[in-house]
N, C-alpha and C positions, 0 to 999 in steps of 0.2 A: 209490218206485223209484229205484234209484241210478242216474248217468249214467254210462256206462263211455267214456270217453276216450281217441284213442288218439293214439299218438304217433309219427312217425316217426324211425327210429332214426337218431341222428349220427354221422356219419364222417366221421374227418377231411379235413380242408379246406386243407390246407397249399397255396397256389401253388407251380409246382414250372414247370422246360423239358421238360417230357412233349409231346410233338406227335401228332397225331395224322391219318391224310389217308387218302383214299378209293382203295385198289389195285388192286380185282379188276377193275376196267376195263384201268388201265394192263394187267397181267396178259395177260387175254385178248388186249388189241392186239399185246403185244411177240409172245404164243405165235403168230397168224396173219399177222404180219408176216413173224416168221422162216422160218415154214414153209413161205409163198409166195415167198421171196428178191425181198422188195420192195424190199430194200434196194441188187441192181442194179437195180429198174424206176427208183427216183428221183434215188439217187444221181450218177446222171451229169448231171442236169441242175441242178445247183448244185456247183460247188466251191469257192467262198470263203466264211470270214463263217461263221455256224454250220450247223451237221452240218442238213440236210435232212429226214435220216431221222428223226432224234432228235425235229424238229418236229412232225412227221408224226403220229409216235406219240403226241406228246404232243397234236394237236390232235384226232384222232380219239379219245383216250380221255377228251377233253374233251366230245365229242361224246356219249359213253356215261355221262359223268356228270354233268355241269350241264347244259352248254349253253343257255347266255343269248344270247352274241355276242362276237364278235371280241376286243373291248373286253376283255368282262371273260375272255376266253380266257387274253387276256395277262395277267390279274392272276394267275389260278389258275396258269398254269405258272409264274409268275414266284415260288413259294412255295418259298422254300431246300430243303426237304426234297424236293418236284417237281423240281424243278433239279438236286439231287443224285442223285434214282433215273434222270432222262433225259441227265445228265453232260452238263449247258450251263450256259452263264454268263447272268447277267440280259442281257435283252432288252427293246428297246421294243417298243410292238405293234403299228408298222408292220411288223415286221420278222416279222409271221403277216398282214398283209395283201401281203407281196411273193410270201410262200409262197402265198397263192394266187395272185395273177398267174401264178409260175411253172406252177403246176399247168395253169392256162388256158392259157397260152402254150404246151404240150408236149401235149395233151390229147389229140391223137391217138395218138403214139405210147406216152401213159402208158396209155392204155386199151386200147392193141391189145399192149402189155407186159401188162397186168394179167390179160387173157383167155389169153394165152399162158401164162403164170405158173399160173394159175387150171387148166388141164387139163393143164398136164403135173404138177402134184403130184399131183390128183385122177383119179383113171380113171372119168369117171361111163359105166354102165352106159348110158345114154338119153341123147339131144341132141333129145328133141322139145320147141318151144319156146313160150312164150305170149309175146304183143308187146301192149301196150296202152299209152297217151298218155296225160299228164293237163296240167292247168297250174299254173304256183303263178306269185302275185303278187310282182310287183316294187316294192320301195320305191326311186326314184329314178327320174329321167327322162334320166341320158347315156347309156344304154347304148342301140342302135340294136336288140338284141335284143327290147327293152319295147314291146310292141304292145299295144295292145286288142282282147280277144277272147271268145268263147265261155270264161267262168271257171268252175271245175271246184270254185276256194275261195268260190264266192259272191262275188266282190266284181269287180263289172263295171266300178267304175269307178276300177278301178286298173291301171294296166299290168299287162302279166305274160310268161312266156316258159311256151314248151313243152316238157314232157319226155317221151322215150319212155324205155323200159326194157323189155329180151329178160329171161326168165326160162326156166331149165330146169324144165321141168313137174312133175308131181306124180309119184315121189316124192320129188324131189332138190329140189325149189322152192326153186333161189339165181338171184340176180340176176347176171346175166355183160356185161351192157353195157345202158350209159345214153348218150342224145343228147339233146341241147339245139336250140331250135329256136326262132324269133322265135314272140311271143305269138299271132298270128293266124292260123298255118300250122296248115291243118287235117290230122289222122291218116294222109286218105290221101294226102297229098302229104309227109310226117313217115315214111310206113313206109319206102320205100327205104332212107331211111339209116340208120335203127334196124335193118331186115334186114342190109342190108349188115354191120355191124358186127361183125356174131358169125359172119354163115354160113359161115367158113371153119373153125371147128371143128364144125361137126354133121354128121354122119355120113351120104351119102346117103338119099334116102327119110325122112329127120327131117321129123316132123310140123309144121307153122305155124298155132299156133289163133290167132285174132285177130277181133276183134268185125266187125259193118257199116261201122263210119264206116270203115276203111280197103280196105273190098271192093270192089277194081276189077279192069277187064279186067287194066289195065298191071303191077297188083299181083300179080295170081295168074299170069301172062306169065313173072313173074322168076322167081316158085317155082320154075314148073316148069319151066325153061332150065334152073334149079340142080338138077334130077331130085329138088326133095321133094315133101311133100304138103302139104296143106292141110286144113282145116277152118276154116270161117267162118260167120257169119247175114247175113242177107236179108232186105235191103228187102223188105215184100209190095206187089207192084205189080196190076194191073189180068189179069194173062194169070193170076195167081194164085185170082182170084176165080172164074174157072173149077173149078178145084181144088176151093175149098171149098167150091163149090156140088153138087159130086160126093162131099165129106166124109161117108163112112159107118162112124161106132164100131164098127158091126156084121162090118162086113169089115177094119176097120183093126186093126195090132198094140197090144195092151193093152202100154204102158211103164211106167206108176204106177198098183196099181189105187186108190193112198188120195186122188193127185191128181186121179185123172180123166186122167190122160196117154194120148193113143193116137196111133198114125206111120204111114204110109205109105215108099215108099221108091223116088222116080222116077228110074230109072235113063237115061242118054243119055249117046253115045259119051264124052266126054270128062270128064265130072263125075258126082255123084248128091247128088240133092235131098231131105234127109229134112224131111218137112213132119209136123210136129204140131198138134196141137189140145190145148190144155191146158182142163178143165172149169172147175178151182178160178182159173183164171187169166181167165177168159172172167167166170165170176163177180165176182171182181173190178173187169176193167175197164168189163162193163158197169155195173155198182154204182156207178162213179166217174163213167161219162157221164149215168148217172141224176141224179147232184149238180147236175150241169152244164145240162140241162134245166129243172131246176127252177130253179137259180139264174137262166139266160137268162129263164125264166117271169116270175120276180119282178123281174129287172131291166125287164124292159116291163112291167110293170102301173105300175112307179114310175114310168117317161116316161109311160104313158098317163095316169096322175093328174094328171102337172103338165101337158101338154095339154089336160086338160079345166078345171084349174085356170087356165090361164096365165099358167104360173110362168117363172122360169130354171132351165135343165138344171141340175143341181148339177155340181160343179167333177169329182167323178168319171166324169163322160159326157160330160165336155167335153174337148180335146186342152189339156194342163196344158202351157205353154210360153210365154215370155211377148213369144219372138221372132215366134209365128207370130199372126197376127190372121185371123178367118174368122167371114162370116157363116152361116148354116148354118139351114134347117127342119127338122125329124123328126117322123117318124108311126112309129106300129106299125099292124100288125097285126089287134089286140085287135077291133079295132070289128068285123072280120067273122069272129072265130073265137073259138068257146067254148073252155075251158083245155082239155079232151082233145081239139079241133083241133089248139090250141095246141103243145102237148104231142106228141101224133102225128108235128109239121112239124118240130119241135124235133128227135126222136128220128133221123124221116127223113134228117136235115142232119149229123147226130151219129154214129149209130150205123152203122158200113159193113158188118158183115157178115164184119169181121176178125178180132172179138173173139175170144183166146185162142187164135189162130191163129199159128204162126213157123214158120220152118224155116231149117235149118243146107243149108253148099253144102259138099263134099269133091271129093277126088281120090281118094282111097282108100276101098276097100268096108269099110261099118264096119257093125255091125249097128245099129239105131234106137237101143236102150239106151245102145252103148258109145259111139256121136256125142253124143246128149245129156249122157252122164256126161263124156267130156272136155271138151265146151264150159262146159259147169256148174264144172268145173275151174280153168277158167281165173279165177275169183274170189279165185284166190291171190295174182296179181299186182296187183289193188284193195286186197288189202292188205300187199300191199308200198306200195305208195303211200301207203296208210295211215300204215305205219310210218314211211319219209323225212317225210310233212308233219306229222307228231302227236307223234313218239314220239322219231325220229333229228332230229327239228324244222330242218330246211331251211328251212322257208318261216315268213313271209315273208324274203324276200332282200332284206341293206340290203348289200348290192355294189353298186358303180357302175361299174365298168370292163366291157367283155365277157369280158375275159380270167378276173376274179373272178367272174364268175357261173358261168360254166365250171369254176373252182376251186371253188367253195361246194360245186358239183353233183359233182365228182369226190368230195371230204372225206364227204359225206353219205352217197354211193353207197358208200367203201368201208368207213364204219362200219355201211351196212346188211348188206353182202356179210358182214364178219367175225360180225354175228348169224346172220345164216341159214347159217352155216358151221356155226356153234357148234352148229342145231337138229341139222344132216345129221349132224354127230359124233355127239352125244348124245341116244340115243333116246329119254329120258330126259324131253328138255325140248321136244320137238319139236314139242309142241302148245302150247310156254308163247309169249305174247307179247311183244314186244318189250322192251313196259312191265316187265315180271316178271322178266325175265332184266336188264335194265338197272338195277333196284332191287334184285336179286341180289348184281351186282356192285360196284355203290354200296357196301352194303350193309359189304363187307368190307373189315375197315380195317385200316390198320397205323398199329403207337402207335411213334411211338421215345422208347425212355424214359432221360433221361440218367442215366449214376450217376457217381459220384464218379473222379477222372485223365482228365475228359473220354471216359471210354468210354460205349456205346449198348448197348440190350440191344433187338432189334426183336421185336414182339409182334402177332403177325396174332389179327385176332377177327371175330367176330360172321358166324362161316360158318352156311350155310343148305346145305340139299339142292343146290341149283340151282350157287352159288361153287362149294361143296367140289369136286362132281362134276367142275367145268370149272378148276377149279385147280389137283386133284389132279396130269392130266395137262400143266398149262401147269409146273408148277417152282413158281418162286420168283426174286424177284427176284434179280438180278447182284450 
């Protein structure tokens, strides 16, 4: 048998000053910078030294296409041909960590400019809003904002700061204002001034969905002074278990019949309490306290063993610390309870009677289905968070000043606002994520290819469905 070989074909190879650099981010930045006249939001607050705006553009379309850090921020715009489409002169890359000081230092008035901006181009149809908190980690310890707190990134043992963010609901879902907040300031002491922020563009009666950790008297107090609504969930407390001890599927509203979903709907003067029972959710959590029993089971038979052995507790049943010193005896149980005793006590201690149990609180009468379909909703604004810590990559933050953590958090925020603008424009892409539309715009390059008396011939390539669509209407560069 002959081997057949194959070869790949040669082209030539000449070195040549052909350049080549990543546009369809710049593209999209300059098309929604323009459109929103961000250029007076920034402009006044730098006039010397280079153009502001220029930076601006050039940092956030950094942000849509590498995004490392600062550092190498400065390297990428500092590339002649970058320099030349954003018309500035080389720069050090203090001179993108001053740009965010300023951003930080003006942060009020650039974000109540930005919202201002944001609805008088756009006429959004809806101002009902989703508010929800997360944290992202701080790397460095001068900022006074770096607390220790409940971390939302896993790592407890790193400082970190709070962020809220308002979102216009579903179907408009754009982020219209972000607040920063010390690392250990919880949600509901965080929501006044993430409400505050926007409520002067939402339209009376605008709906306020937001989770429990922020659901207070003082909270829902300001809603409704401002004549909106609300929708919220609920702690289940002790006057609750009333309720579920009267829980009958039989007389309750069938809401899922594949989940098992069924509501009730307690009306009183000033609120109404839709309480459900979820089957497939009850299945669950008992399944997970079932783990928990048996684990607890078998953690005591291991002390009971080295008890009758007399052994040492091993190092996982003992307080790991090497500050605190304690003598200490322990017994179980075991000696006067067979396993389904055992088990029984276990269950008793474990399982309340809540299982698969929630309810949502309102001010407006909503039927069971439509309360639980807009609370379910609000999982848009998890991923916008998604988006800023993963995708728009804000976090971790190596800022050290307050003023720069402020700034990171503003640059971050408006390269998320210009994607979710892009989805609400483009029907097209409205389900694509962040990741995909940012690899879109990557994606699309311009070559400048020198030819002979010094002249350029420029060459856009490598469009996709997703660019074309969103470039068509952006132009072309200046």
């Amino acid at each position: 048998m002959m081997n057949l070989k194959t070869k790949i074909r040669a082209f030539p190879t000449i070195p040549n000053k052909n350049i080549c650099v990543p546009i369809g981010s710049m593209l999209a930045v300059q098309y929604f910078y323009e459109k929103l006249n961000f250029s007076d939001v920034f402009g006044k607050h730098k006039s010397r030294g280079l153009d502001l705006n220029s930076l601006l553009i050039g940092l956030v379309s950094y942000k849509l296409t590498e995004n490392f850090s600062i550092k190498e921020a400065g390297k990428w715009l500092n590339q002649k041909e970058i320099l030349e489409i954003l018309n500035l002169e080389s720069f050090h890359e203090k001179v993108l960590y001053r740009t965010l000081e300023i951003l930080g230092r003006n942060k009020e008035e650039i974000l109540s400019d930005i919202l201002g901006n944001l609805f008088s181009v756009y006429d959004f149809e809806e101002t009902d809003i989703n508010l929800d908190w997360t944290s992202i980690t701080l790397y460095g310890t001068k900022s006074k904002l770096g607390k220790f707190g409940y971390s939302r990134d896993h790592r407890p043992d790193k400082l970190q700061i709070t962020v809220g963010v308002s979102e216009l609901k579903k179907s408009i879902n754009i982020p219209i204002g972000v607040t920063v907040n010390k690392g250990n300031v919880l949600d509901l002491k965080h929501f006044p001034e993430t409400y505050n922020k926007v409520k002067s563009k939402l339209k009376k009666g605008s709906l306020i969905v937001f989770d429990k950790g922020a659901n207070t008297v003082e909270n829902i107090k300001l809603i409704q002074e401002d004549k909106m609504t609300y929708l919220t969930s609920m702690k289940l407390n002790s006057s609750d278990d009333k309720i579920i001890e009267k829980f009958d599927v039989t007389k309750a509203e069938q809401i899922d019949s594949e989940k098992g979903i069924y509501g009730i709907k307690i009306v009183k003067p000033n609120s109404i309490k839709y309480f459900y029972l979820s089957e497939s959710l009850q299945e669950k959590q008992l399944e997970a306290k079932a783990r928990t029993v048996l684990k607890k089971l078998q953690e005591a038979k291991e002390i009971q063993e080295i008890i009758v052995k007399n052994k040492k507790l091993p190092k996982k049943f003992r307080i790991n610390n090497e500050l605190i010193e304690i003598d200490y005896s322990f017994k179980t149980k075991l000696e006067e309870l067979s396993d389904d005793e055992a088990i029984e006590l276990l269950k008793s201690s474990i399982i309340n009677g809540r299982e698969g149990f929630f309810c949502l609180k309102s001010n407006k009468n909503l039927t069971l289905e439509k309360a639980l379909e807009i609370y379910r909703e609000k999982d848009s604004i998890e991923k916008i968070f998604n988006s800023l810590k993963n995708e728009i990559q804000i976090k971790p933050l190596r800022v050290w000043s307050e003023n720069s953590i402020h700034g990171a958090i503003i640059l971050g925020f408006i390269a998320q606002l210009f994607i979710s603008l892009m989805r609400y424009e483009f029907e097209e892409i409205k389900h694509k994520s962040t990741k995909f539309i940012k690899k879109s715009l990557k994606n699309l390059t311009l070559t400048i290819k020198f030819v002979k008396n010094g002249l350029r011939n420029y060459i856009f390539a490598n469009f996709d469905k997703i660019n074309s669509l969103i470039v068509t209407k952006m132009g072309t560069i200046p």
